[in-house]
ROFI-821297 format. One record per residue (C-alpha): residue number from 1; y, x, z. Coordinates in nm, 4 decimals, padded with zeros to 6 digits. Layout:
<atoms>
+-----+----------+----------+----------+
: pos :       yy :       xx :       zz :
+-----+----------+----------+----------+
: NUM :        Y :        X :        Z :
...
+-----+----------+----------+----------+
</atoms>
This chain:
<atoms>
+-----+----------+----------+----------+
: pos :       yy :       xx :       zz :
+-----+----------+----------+----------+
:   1 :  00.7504 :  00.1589 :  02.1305 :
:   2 :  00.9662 :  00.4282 :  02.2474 :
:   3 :  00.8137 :  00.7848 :  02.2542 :
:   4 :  00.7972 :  00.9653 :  02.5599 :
:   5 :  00.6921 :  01.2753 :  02.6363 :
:   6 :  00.7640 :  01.3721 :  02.9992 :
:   7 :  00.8172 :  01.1376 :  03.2337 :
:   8 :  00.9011 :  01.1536 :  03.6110 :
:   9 :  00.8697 :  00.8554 :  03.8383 :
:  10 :  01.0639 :  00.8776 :  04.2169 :
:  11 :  00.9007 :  00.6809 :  04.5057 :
:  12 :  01.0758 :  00.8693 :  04.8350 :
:  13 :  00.9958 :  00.5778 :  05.0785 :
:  14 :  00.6997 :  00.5155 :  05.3267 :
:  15 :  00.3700 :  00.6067 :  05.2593 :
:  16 :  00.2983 :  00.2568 :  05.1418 :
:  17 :  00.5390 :  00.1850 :  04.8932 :
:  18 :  00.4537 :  00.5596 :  04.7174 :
:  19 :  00.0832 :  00.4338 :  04.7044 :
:  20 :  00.2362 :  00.1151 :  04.5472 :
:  21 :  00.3895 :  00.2804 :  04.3251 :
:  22 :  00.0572 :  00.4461 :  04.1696 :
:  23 :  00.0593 :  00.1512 :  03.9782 :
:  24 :  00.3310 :  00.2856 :  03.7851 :
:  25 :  00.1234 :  00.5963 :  03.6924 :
:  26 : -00.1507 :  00.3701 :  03.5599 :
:  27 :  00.0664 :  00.1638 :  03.3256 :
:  28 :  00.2445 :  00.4736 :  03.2039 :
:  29 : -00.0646 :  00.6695 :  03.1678 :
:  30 : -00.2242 :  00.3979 :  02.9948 :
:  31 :  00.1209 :  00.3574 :  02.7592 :
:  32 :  00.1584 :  00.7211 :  02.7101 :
:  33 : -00.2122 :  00.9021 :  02.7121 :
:  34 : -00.0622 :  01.1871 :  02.5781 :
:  35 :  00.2252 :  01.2613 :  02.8076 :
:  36 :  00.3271 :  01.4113 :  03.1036 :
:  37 :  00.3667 :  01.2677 :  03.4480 :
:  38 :  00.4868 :  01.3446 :  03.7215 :
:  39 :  00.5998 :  01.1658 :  04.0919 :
:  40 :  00.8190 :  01.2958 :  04.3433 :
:  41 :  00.7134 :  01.1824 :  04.7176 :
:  42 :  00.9131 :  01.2435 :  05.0170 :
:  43 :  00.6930 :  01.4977 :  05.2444 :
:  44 :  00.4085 :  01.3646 :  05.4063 :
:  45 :  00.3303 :  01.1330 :  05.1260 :
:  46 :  00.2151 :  01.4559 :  04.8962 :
:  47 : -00.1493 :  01.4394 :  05.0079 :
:  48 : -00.2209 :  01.0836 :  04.8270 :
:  49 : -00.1917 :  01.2150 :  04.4357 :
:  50 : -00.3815 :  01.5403 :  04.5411 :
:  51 : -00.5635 :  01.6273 :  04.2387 :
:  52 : -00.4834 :  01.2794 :  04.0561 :
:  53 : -00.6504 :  01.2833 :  03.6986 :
:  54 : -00.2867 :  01.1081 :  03.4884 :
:  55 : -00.0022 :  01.3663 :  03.6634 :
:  56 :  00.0899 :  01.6890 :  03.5709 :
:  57 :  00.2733 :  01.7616 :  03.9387 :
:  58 :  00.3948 :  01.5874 :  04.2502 :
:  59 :  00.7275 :  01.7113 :  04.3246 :
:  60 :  00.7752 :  01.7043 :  04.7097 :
:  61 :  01.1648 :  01.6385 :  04.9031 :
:  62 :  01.1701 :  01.7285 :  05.2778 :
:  63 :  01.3911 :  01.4891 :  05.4039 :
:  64 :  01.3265 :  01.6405 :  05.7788 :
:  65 :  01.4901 :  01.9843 :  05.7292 :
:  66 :  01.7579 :  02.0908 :  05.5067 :
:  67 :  01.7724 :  01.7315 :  05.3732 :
:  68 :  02.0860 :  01.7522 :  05.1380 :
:  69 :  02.0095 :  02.1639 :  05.0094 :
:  70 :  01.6593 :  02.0436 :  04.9393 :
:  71 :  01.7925 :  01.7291 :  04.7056 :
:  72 :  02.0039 :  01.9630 :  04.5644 :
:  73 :  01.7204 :  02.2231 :  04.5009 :
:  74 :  01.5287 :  01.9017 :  04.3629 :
:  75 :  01.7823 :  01.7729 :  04.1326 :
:  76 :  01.7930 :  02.1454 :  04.0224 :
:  77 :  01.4111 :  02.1716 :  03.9366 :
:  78 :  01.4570 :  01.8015 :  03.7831 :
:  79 :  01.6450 :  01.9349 :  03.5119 :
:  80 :  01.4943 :  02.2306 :  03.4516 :
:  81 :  01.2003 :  02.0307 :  03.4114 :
:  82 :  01.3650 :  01.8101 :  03.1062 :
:  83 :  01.2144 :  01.4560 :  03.1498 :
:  84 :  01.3024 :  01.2005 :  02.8973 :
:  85 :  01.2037 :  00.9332 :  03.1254 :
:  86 :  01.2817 :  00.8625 :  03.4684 :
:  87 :  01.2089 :  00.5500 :  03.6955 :
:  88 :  01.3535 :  00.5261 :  03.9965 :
:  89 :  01.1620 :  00.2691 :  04.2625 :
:  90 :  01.3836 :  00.3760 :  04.5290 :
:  91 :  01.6739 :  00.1799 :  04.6096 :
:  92 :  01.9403 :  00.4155 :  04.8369 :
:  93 :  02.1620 :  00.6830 :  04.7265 :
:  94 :  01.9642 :  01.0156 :  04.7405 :
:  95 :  01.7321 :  00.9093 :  04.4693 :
:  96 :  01.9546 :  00.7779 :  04.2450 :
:  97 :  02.1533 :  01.0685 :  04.2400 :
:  98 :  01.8396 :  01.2134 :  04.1321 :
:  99 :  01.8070 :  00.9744 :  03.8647 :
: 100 :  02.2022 :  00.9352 :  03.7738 :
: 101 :  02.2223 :  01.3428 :  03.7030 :
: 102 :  01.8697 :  01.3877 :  03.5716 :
: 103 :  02.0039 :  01.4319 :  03.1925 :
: 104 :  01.7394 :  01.2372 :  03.1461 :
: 105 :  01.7706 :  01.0630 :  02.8496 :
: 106 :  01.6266 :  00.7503 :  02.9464 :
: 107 :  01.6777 :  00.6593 :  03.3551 :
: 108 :  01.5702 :  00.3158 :  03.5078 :
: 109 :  01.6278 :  00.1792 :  03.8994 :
: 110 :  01.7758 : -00.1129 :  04.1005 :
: 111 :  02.1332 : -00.2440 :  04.0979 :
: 112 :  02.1410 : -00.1997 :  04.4458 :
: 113 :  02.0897 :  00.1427 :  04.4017 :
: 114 :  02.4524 :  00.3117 :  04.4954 :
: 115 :  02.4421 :  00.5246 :  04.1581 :
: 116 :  02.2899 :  00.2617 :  03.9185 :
: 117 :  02.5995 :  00.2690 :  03.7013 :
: 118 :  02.4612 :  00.5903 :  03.5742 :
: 119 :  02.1459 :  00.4198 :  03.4481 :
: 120 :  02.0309 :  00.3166 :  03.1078 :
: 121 :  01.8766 :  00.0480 :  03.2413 :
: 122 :  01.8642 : -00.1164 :  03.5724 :
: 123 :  01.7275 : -00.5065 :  03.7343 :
: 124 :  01.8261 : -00.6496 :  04.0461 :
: 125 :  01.5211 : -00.5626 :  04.2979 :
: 126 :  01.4407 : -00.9425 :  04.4485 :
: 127 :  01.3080 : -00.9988 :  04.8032 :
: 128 :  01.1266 : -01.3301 :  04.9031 :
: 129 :  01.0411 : -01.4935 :  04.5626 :
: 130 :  00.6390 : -01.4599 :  04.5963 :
: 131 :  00.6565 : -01.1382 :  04.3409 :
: 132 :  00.4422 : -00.8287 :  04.4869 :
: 133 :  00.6356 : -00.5099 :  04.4293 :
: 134 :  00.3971 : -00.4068 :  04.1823 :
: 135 :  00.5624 : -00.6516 :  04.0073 :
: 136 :  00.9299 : -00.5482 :  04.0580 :
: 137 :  00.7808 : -00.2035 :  04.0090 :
: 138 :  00.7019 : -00.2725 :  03.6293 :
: 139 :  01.0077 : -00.4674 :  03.6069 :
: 140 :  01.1326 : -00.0800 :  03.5568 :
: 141 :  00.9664 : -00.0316 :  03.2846 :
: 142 :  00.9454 : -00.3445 :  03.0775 :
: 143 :  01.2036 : -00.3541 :  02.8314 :
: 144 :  00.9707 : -00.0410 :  02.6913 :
: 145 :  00.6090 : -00.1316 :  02.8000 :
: 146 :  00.5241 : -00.5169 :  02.8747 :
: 147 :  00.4984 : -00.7675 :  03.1274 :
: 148 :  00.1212 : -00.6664 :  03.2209 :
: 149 :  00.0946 : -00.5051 :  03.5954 :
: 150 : -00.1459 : -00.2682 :  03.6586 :
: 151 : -00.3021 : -00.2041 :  04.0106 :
: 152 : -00.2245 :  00.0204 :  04.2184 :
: 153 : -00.4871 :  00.3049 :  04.1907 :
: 154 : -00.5686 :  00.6270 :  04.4162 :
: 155 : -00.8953 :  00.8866 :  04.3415 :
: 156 : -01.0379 :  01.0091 :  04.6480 :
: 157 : -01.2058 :  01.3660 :  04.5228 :
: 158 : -01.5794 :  01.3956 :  04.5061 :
: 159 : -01.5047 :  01.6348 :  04.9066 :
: 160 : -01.3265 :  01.3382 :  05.0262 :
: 161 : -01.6315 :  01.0814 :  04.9563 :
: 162 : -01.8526 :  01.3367 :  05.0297 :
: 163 : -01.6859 :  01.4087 :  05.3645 :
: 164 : -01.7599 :  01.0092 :  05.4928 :
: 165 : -02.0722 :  00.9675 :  05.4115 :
: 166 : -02.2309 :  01.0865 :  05.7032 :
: 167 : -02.0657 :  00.7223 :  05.7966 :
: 168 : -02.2212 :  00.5250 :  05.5512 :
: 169 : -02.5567 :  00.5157 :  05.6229 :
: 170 : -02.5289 :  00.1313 :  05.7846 :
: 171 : -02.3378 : -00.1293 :  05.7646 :
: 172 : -02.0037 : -00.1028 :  05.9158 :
: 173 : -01.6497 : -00.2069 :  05.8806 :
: 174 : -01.2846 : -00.0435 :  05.9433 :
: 175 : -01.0294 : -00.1811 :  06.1272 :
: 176 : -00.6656 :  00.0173 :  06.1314 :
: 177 : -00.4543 : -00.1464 :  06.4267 :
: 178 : -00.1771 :  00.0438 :  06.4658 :
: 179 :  00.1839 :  00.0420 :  06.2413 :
: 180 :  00.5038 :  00.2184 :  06.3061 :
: 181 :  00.6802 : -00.0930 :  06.3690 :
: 182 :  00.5780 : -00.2760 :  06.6881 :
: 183 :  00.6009 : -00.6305 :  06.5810 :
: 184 :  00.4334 : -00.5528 :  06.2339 :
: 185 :  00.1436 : -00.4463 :  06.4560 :
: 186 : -00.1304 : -00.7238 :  06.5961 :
: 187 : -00.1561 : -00.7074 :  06.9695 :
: 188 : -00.4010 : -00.4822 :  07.0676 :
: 189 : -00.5560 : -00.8028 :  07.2570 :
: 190 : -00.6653 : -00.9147 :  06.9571 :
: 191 : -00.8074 : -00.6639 :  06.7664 :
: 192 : -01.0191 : -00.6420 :  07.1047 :
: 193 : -01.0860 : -00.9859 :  07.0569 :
: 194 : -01.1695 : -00.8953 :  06.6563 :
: 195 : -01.4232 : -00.6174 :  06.7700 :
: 196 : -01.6010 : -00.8549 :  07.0311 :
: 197 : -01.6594 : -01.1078 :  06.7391 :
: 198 : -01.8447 : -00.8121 :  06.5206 :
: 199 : -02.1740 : -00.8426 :  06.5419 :
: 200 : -02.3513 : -00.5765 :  06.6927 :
: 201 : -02.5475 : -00.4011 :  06.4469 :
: 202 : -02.2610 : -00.3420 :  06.2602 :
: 203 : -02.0048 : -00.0162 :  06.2882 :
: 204 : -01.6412 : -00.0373 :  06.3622 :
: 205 : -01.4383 :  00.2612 :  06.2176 :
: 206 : -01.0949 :  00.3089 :  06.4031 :
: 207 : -00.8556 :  00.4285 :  06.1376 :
: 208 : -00.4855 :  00.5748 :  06.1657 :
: 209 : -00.2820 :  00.8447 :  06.2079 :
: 210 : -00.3247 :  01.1145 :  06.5654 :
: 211 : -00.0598 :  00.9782 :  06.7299 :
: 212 : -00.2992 :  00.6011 :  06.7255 :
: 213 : -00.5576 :  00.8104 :  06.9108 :
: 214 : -00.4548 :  00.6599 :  07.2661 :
: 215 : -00.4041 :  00.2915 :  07.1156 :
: 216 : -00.8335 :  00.3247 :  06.9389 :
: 217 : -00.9545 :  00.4570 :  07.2535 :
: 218 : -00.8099 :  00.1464 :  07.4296 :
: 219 : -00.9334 : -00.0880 :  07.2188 :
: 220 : -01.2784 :  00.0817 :  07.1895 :
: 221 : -01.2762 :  00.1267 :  07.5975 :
: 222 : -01.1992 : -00.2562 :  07.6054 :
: 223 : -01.4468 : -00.4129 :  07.4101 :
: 224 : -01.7871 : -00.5083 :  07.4598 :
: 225 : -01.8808 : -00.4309 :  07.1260 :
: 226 : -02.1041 : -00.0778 :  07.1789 :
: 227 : -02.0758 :  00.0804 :  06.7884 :
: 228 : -01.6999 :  00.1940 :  06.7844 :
: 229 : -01.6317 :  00.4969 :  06.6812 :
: 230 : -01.2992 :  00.6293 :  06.6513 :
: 231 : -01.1714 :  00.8145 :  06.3812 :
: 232 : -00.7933 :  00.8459 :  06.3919 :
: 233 : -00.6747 :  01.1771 :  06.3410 :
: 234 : -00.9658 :  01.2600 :  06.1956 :
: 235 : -00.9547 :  01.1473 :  05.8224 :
: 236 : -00.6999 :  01.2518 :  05.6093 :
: 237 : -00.5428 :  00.9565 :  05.3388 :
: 238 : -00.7882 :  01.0077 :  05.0727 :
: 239 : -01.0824 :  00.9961 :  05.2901 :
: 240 : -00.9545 :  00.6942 :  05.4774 :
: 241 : -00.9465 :  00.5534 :  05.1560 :
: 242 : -01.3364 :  00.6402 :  05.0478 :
: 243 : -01.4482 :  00.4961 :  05.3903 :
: 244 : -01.2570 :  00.2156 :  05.2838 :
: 245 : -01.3659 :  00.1589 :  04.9798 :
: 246 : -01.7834 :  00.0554 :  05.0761 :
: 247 : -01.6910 : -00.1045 :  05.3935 :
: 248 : -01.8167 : -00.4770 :  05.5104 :
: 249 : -01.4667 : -00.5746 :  05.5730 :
: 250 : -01.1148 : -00.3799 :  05.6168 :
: 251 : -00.8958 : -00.5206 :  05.8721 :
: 252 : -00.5043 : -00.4024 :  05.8741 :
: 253 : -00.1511 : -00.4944 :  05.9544 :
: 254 :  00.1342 : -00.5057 :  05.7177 :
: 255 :  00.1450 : -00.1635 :  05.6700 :
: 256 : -00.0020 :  00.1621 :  05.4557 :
: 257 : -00.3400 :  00.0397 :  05.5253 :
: 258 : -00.3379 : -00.2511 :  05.3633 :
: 259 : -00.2077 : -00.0272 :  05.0317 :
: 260 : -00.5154 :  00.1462 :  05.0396 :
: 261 : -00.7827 : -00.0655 :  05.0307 :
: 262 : -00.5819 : -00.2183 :  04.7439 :
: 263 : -00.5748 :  00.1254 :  04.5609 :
: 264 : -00.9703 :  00.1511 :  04.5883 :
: 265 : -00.9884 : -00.2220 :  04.5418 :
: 266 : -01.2106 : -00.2461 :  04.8462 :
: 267 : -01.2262 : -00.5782 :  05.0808 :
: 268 : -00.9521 : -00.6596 :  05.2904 :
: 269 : -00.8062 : -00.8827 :  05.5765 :
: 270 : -00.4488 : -00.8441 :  05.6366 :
: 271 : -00.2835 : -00.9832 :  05.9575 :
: 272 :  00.0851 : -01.0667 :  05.8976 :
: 273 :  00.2671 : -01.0877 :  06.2183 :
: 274 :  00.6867 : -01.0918 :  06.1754 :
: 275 :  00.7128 : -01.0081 :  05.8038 :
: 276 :  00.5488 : -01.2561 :  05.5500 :
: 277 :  00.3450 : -01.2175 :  05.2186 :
: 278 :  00.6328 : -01.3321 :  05.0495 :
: 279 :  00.7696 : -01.0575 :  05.0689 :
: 280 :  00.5704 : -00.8643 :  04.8371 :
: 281 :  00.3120 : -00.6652 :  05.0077 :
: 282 :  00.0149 : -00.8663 :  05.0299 :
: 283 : -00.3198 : -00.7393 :  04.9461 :
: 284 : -00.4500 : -00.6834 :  04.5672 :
: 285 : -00.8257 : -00.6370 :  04.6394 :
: 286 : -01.0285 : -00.8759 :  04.4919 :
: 287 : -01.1788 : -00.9050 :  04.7992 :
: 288 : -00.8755 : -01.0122 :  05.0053 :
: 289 : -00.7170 : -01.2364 :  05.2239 :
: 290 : -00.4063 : -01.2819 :  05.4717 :
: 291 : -00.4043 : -01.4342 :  05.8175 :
: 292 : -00.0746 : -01.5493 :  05.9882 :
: 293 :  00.0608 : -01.7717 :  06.1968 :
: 294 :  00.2032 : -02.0856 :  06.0673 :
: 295 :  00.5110 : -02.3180 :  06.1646 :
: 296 :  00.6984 : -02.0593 :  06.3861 :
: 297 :  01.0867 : -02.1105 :  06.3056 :
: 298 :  01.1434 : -01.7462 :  06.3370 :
: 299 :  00.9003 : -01.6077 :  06.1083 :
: 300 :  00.9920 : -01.3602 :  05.9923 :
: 301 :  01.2427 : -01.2511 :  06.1892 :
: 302 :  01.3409 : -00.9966 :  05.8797 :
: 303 :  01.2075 : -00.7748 :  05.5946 :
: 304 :  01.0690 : -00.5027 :  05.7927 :
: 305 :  00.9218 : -00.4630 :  06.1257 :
: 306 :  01.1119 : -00.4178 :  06.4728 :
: 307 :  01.0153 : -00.2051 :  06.7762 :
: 308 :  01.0035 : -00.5098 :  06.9650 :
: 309 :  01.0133 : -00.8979 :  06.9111 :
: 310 :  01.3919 : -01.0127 :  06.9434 :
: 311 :  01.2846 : -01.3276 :  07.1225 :
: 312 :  01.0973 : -01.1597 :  07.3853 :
: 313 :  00.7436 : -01.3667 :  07.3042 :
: 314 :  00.5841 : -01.2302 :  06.9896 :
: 315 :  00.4258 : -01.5281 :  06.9500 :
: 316 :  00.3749 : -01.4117 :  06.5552 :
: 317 :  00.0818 : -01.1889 :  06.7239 :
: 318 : -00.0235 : -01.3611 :  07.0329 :
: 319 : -00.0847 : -01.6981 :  06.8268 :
: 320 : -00.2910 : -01.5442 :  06.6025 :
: 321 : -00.5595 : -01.6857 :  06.5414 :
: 322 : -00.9182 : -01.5272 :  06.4632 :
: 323 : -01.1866 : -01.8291 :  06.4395 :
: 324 : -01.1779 : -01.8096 :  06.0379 :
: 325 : -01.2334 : -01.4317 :  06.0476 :
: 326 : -01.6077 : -01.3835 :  05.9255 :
: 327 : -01.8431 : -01.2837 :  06.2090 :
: 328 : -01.9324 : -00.9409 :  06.0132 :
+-----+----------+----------+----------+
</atoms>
């Protein structure tokens, strides 16, 4: 096995493919007890690894402001930092150049990845195949570790599970209906339709973000059911996640969501509208399952989500259908 020392993983996507990528810390923690980690998010994403036990630092790249000085700053602190190992999960240019000019001496991406002639090792990244990206993930890191994945795995702080439990004293469950992409999103009809089902001595948490305040309060205004409580904007990542965690049932879309229950391993329904499982995001709880709808000619419509459905129906959210979802 080779011996490494400091090692720097880059993840500068969406929030949910930088929580899939704590599966990478895992392995290489598990691989390399001994050495140094580190992950660089892009802003926004920071607040996940707060105070994670396996990394040494989370090295943060506004994209927002100052986008190219800040990679430059980056790629700056990169090698003053001296990894000998760094694995790219990103696939576009700004992150290989990261990688490519390291001076790392071992680097590892995609071959799509503009700068991947500059890698020591590289794999074509594979779309639509049935592999989760965990998968493609430790694809990076293979030809030095094994074939084994490891889970994805986030650790909510003892303030962050102490900071929900004033909403786990009965039984409830969380449901998280909103997604930047309209037409990764179930229709807000339904998740009305969801709550209604819920039986009444059970809690509905409304997770998300404070800009899916107005879309909870609808649903919650809505439905019959009388035990919702909304808690978007409320919760930061973490906490979401310890909520999560001792829940009844976690409903989501395609989306971040659905990354965190896996990294807590905590129960989980997952409503796939226009993308598809196949893709490589499904659920890893143990506790899990995915709802679609079948025999629609086209589903999916592509890999990510859209900000509205190019046919005009959305039938991929308005077909959906809820009768096998437990009664909770």
């Amino acid at each position: 096995m080779i011996n490494f020392n400091n090692i720097l993983i880059i993840q500068t996507a969406f929030i949910g493919d930088a929580i899939l990528a704590s599966s990478l810390v895992e392995k290489l923690h598990a691989y390399y007890p001994n050495a140094n980690i580190s992950i660089l998010v892009r802003q926004g994403n920071e607040s996940i690894y707060a105070k994670h036990p396996f990394l040494k630092e989370v090295l943060v790249w506004n994209k927002k402001e100052n986008k190219f000085k800040n990679l430059f700053a980056l790629l700056f602190k990169i090698r003053k930092n001296k990894y000998d190992c760094v694995v790219n999960c990103h696939r576009y240019a700004s992150s290989g150049f990261l990688t490519g000019f390291s001076r790392a001496k071992h680097t590892a991406g995609y071959k799509e990845n503009p700068f991947s002639f500059l890698f020591n090792y590289n794999i074509k990244h594979v779309i639509g195949n049935g592999s989760h990206e965990t998968e493609r993930y430790n694809q990076l890191i293979e030809d030095f570790t094994d074939s084994k994945v490891f889970k994805p795995k986030l650790y909510p702080s003892d303030a962050d599970v102490e900071k929900v439990k004033q909403n786990q004293t009965t039984p409830y469950i969380c449901m998280a209906p909103a997604s930047v992409w309209f037409t990764k999103q179930l229709p807000k009809e339904k998740w009305i339709e969801l709550c209604n089902k819920t039986k009444l001595d059970t809690t509905i948490y409304l997770l998300g973000a404070p800009g899916d305040i107005e879309l909870c309060e609808h649903i919650k205004s809505q439905s019959k059911h009388k035990q919702i409580i909304v808690l978007a904007g409320k919760l930061s990542l973490l906490q979401s996640c310890a909520l999560m965690k001792d829940a009844k049932m976690n409903y989501v879309n395609d989306s971040a969501p659905l990354h965190l229950a896996s990294s807590v391993n905590a129960p989980v329904t997952a409503f796939f509208t226009s993308t598809v499982p196949a893709f490589g995001f499904g659920p890893l709880s143990d506790n899990s399952k995915t709802l679609d709808v079948k025999g629609l000619d086209c589903r999916p419509c592509g890999i990510h989500g859209y900000k509205s459905c190019p046919k005009g129906h959305f039938k991929c959210g308005y077909l959906m259908d809820l009768s096998s979802v437990n009664n909770e």
